[in-house]
C-alpha positions as CSV (number, residue, x, y, z in Angstrom):
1,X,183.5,127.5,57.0
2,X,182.3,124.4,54.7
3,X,178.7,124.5,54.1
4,X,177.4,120.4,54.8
5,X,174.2,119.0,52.6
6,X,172.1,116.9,53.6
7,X,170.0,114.7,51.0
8,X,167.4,112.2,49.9
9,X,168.8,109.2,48.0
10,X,165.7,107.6,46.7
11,X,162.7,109.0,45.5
12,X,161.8,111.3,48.7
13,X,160.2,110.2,52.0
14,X,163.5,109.0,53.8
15,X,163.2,111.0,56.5
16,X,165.2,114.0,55.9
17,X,163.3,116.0,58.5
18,X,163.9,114.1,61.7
19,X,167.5,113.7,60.6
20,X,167.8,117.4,60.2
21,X,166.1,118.0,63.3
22,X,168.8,115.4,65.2
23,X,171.4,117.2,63.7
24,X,170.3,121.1,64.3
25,X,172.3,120.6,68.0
26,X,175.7,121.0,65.4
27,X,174.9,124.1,63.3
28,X,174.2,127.7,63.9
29,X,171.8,127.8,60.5
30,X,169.5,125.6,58.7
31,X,168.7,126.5,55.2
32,X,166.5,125.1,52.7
33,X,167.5,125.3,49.2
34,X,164.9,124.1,46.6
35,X,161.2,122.4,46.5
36,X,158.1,124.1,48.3
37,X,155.1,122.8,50.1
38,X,155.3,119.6,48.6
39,X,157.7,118.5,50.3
40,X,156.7,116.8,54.0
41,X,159.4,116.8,56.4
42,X,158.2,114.6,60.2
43,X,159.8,115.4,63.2
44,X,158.4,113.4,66.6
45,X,159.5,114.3,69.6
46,X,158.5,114.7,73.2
47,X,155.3,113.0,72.3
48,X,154.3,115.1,69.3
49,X,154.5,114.7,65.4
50,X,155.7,117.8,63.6
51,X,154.6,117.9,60.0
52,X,156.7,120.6,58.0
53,X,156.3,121.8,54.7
54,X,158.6,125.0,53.7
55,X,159.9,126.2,56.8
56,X,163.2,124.1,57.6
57,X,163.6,121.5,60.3
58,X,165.8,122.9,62.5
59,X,162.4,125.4,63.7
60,X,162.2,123.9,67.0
61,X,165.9,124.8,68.1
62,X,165.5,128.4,69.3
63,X,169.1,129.4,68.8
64,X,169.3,128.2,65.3
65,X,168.7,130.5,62.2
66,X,166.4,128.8,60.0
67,X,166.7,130.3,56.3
68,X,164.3,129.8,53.1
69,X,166.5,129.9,50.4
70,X,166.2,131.5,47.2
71,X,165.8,128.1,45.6
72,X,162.2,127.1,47.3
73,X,159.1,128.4,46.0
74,X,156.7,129.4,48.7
75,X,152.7,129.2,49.0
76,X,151.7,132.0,51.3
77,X,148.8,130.0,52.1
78,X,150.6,127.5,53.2
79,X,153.1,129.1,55.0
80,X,150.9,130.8,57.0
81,X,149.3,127.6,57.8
82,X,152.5,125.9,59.1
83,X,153.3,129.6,61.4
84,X,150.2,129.1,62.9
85,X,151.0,125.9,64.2
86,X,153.6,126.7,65.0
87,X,152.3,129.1,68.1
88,X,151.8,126.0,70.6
89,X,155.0,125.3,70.7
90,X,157.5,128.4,71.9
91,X,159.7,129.0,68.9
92,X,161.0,131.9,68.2
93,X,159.8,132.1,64.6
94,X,159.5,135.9,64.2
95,X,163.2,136.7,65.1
96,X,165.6,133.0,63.6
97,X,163.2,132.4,60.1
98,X,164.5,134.3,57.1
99,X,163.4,134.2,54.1
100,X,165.3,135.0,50.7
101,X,164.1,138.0,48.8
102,X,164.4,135.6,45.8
103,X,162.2,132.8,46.4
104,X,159.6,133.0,44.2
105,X,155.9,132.9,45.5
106,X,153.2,130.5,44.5
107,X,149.7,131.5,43.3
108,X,146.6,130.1,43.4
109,X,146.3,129.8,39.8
110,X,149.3,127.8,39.9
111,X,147.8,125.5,41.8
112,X,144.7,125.8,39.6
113,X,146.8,125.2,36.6
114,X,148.9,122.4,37.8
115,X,145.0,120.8,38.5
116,X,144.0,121.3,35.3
117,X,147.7,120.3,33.6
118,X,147.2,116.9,35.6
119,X,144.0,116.2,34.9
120,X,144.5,116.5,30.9
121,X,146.8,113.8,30.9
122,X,144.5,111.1,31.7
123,X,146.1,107.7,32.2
124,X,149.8,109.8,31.9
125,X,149.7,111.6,35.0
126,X,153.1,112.0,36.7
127,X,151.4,112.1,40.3
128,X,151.3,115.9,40.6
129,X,150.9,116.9,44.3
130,X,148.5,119.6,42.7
131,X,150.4,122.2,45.2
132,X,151.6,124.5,41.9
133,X,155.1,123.3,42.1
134,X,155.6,122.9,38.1
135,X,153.9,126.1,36.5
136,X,155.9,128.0,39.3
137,X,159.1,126.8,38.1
138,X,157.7,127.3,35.1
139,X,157.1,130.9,35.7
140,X,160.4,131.3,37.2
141,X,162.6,129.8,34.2
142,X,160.0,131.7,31.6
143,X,160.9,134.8,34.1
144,X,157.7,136.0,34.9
145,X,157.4,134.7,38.6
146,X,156.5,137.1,41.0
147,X,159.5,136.9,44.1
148,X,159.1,137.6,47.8
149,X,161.5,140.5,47.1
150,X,158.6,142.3,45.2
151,X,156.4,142.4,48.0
152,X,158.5,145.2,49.5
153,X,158.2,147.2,46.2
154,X,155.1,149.4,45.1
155,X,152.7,147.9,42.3
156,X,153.4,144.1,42.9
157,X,149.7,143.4,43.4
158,X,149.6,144.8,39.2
159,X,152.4,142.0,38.7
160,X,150.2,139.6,40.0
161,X,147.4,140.7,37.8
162,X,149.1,140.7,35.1
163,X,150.2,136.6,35.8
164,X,147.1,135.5,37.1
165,X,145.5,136.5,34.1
166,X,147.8,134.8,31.9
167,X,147.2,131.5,34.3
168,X,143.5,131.8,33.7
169,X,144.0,132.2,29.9
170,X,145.9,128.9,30.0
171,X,143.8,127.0,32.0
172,X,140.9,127.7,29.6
173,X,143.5,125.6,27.0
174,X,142.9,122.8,28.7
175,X,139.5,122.6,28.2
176,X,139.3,120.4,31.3
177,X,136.5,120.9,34.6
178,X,138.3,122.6,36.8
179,X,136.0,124.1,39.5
180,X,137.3,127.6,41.5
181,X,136.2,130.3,43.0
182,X,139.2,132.6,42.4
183,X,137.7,136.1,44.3
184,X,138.1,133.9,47.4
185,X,141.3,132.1,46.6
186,X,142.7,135.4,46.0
187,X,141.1,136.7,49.3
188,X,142.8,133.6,51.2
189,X,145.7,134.6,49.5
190,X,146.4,138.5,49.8
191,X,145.7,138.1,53.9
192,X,148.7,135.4,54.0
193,X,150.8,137.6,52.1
194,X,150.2,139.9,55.0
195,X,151.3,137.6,57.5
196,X,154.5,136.6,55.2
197,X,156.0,140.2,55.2
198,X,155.8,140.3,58.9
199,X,158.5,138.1,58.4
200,X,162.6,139.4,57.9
201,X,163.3,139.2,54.3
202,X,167.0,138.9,53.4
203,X,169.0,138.5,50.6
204,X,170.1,135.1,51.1
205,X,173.4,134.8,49.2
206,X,174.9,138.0,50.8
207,X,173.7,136.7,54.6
208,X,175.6,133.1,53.9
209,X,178.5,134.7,52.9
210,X,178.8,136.4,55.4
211,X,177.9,134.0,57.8
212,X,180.5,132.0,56.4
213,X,183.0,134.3,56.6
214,X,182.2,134.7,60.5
215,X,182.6,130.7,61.1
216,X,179.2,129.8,61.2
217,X,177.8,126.2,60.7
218,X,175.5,126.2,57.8
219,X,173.4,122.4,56.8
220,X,172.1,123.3,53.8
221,X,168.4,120.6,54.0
222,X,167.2,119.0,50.9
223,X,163.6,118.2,49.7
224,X,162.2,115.2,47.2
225,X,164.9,112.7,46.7
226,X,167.6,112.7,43.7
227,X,165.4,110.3,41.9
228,X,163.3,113.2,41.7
229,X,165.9,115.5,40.7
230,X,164.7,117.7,37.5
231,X,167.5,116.3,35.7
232,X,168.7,113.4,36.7
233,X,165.9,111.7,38.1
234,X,163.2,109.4,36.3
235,X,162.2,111.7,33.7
236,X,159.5,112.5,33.3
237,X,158.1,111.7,37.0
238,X,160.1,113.7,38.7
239,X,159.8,117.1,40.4
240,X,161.1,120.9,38.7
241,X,164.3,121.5,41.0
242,X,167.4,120.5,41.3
243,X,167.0,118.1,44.5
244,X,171.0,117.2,44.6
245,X,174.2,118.4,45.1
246,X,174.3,121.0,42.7
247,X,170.7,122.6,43.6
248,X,172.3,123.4,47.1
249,X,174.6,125.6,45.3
250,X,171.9,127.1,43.2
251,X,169.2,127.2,45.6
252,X,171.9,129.5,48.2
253,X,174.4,131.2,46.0
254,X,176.9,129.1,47.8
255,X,180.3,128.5,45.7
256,X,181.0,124.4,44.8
257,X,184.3,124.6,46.6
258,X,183.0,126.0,49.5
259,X,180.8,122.8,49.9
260,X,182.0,120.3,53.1
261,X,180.4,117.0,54.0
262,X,177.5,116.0,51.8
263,X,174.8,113.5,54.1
264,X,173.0,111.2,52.2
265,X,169.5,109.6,53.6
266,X,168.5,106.5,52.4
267,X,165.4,103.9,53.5
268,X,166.8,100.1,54.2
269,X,163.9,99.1,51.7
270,X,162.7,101.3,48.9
271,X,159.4,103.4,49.0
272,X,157.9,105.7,45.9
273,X,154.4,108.0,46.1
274,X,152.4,109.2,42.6
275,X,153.3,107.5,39.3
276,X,157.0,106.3,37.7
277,X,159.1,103.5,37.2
278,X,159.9,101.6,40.6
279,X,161.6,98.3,39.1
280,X,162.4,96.8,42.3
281,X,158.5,97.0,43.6
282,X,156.4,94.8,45.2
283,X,152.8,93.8,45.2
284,X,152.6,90.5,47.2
285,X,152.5,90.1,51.2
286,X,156.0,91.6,51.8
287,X,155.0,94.6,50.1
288,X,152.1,94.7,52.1
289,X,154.0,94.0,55.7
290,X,156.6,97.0,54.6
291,X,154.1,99.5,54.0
292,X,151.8,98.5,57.4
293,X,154.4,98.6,59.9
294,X,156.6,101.6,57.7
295,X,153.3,103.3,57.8
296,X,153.9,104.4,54.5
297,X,151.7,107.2,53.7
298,X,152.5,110.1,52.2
299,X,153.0,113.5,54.9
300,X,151.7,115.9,52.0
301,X,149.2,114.1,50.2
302,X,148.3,111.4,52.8
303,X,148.6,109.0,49.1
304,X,150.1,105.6,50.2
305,X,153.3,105.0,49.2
306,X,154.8,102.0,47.0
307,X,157.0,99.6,49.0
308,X,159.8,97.4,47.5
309,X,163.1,95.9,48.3
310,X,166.1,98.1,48.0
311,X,167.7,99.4,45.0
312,X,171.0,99.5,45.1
313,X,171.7,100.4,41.4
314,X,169.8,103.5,41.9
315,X,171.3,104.5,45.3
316,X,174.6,103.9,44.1
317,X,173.5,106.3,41.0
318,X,172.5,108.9,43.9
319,X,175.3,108.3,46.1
320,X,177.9,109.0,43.1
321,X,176.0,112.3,41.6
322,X,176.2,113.9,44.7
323,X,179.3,112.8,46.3
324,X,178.3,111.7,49.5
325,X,180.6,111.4,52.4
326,X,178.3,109.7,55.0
327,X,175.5,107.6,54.5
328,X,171.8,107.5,57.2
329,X,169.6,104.8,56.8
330,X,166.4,104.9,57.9
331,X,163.7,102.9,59.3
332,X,166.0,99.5,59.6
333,X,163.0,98.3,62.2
334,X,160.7,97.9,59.2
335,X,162.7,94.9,58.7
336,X,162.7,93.0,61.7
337,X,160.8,90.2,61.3
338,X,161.5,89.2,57.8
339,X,162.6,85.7,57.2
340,X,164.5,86.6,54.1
341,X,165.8,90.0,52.9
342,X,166.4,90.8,49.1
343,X,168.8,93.7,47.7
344,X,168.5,94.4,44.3
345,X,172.5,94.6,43.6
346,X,172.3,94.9,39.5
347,X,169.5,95.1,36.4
348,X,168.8,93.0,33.7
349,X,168.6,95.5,31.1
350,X,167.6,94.5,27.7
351,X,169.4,90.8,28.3
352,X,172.3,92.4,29.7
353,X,173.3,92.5,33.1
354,X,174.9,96.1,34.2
355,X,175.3,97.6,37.6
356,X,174.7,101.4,36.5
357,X,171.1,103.4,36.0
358,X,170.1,103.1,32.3
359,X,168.3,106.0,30.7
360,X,165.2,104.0,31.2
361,X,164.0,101.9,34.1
362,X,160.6,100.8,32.7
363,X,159.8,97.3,33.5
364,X,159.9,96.4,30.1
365,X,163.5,97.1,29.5
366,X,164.8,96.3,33.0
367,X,163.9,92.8,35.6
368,X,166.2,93.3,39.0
369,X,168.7,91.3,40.1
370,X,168.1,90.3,43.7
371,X,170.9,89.4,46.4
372,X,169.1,87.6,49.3
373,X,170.6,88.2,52.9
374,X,169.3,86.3,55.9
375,X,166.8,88.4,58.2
376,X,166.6,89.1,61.8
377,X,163.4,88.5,64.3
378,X,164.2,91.4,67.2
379,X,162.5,94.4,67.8
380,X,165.7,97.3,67.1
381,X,163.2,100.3,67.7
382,X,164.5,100.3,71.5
383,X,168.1,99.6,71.2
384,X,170.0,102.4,72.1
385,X,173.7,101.8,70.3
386,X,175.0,99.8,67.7
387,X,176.5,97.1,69.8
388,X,172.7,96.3,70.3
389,X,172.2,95.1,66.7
390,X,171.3,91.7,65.8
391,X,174.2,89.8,63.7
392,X,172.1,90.0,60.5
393,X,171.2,93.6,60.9
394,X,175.0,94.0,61.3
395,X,175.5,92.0,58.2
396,X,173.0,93.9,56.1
397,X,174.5,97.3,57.2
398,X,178.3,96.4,56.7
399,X,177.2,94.6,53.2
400,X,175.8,97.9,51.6
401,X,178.8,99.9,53.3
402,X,181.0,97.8,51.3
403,X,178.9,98.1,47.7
404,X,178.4,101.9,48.5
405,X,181.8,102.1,49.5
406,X,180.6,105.1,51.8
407,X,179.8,104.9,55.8
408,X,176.8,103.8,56.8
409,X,177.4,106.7,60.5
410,X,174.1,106.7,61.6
411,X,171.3,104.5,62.0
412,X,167.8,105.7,63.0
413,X,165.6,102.8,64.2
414,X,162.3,104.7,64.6
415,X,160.4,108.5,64.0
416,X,161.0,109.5,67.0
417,X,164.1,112.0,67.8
418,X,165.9,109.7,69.9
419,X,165.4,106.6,68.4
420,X,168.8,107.8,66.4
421,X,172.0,105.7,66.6
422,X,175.4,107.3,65.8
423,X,178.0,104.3,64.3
């Protein structure tokens, strides 16, 4: 069986989660490949918001096998957080999450480092979420990361030691106030490992094989958005995984050729938390209106997020580098009500109009290139099918379709689980 992907398009904060949740219903496992607790995944349903961090989306289906791949880096702390609340709500946590034996673990001097690596940049900040993300990675590509695998074996506790020391050596570098009281990090810390290894380790390449093999449906769920991605994103303000395509294969040991139908999620307007190049941005009353009724705050770091038309160099840049099949869009009801809608359909780049993402985006070397569509005044957040649609929502859907060249199949039209509309 074909393992499906399902990814952000833009630069994270399209609403992976609740699509992943609306889709759970079609597959037998749910596994997370890359990312860690900064990542903020919202499911609402049955009047209740869901805020999830490393444990996939699929959580509240009982007969689904949630996996943590070997690609995400986990913060006990955290995790335990997210298990505990969990408990209200009936899932069956202790028997369908797994978690791969080579996920590496986050400590709390990573976090303490990525603070103190933040903080020395001054005005050049990338908009760290400060969760310990980078010197993880870091750790894991320098291999000296401690993995949840180690747990099981004898001496890990030296291990850690050994790399917390090394953390505190480098935080001292640099030279910057960074206040902690490490004794009771560390206690926090030890008592959520605890709670972690209550949990069924497995390794994670071996079970998907397997589960493959046996004609089980696998989504493989995404974190961040490809404008994030480590490589192809917008270096340097990006994130330190792979967050397309290829991390799925990475971040599961799942073989290229044995990947299916790759889901792309993208916002009708365009939305970007922390610092980086955003050249289709806005700062006047529109911008404003987008990010009130989109309620644009960030679900990790509650940081408001920056609202601007939509991009459709850079989604067709993120549509192409991962091959998408089938395209979501999200939050079209944000949009109702504006008089004019503009779609930023190719760059001015250095005096020269292209159509592709340039190496840089700064707004000194590129000035967008708006298309302006007519907009629509009705309320979609309670229409139930397509049909439903005004004319000019219909226009703006089937005008991207034809630049992306990919289906627009679903539509969701508000965070709640059933304000989703299959095309």
């Amino acid at each position: 069986m074909a393992v499906d992907l399902l990814l952000g398009l833009q630069w994270g904060d399209e609403g992976k989660g609740k699509i992943v949740d609306v889709f759970t219903k079609n597959y037998n496992i749910i596994a997370r490949f890359q990312g860690g607790p900064n990542a903020g995944h919202t499911l609402e349903f049955d009047g209740h918001k869901h805020v999830l961090h490393t444990i996939p989306s699929g959580i509240f289906h009982k007969e689904t096998i949630n996996l943590v791949g070997n690609g995400v880096v986990i913060d006990p702390v955290i995790f335990k957080k997210e298990l505990e609340n969990l408990e209200p709500y009936n899932t069956n946590y202790k028997t369908n999450l797994l978690i791969s034996r080579k996920a590496h673990l986050i400590l709390p001097t990573h976090r303490l480092l990525d603070a103190a690596s933040e903080a020395s940049k001054g005005k050049a900040k990338i908009g760290s979420t400060l969760k310990g993300i980078g010197p993880t990675y870091m750790d894991k590509t320098g291999r000296n990361g401690l993995r949840v695998g180690d747990l099981e074996l004898e001496g890990w506790k030296d291990k850690y030691r050994i790399l917390a020391d090394k953390h505190q050596a480098m935080i001292s570098f640099y030279n910057v106030d960074v206040q902690y009281n490490l004794a009771e990090l560390e206690d926090e810390f030890f008592n959520a490992v605890e709670v972690l290894k209550g949990l069924t380790f497995i390794d994670s390449e071996e079970y998907l094989q397997r589960a493959q093999e046996d004609g089980k449906t696998i989504l493989a769920e995404g974190a961040q958005g490809s404008l994030l991605d480590i490589d192809f994103g917008t270096y340097p303000y990006v994130t330190s995984s792979n967050t397309t395509a290829a991390g799925a294969c990475t971040g599961l040991g799942i073989a290229p050729n044995k990947i299916g139908d790759s889901f792309g999620i993208f916002k009708a307007y365009t939305t970007r938390v922390g610092s980086g190049p955003f050249p289709t941005e806005l700062f006047d009353e529109d911008g404003k209106t987008m990010s009130r009724v989109g309620n644009e705050v960030g679900a990790t770091t509650g940081r408001p997020r920056r609202c601007g038309w939509l991009d459709l160099v850079a989604l067709k840049y993120t549509v192409q580098i991962n091959g998408i099949t089938q395209l979501i869009m999200t939050k079209g009801d944000v949009l109702s009500g504006f008089k004019t809608l503009k779609i930023c359909t190719s760059y001015n780049y250095k005096g020269e109009n292209i159509k592709h993402l340039p190496y840089n985006i700064e707004p000194e070397n590129v000035t967008p290139v708006f298309t302006e569509m007519k907009g629509w005044k009705e309320d979609i957040s309670n229409m139930k099918e397509a049909s439903q649609f005004p004319k000019e929502f219909q226009d703006y859907i089937e005008f991207l379709e034809k630049e992306l060249n990919v289906p627009i199949s679903v539509i969701s039209v508000g965070p709640d689980r059933k304000q989703t509309i299959q095309r």
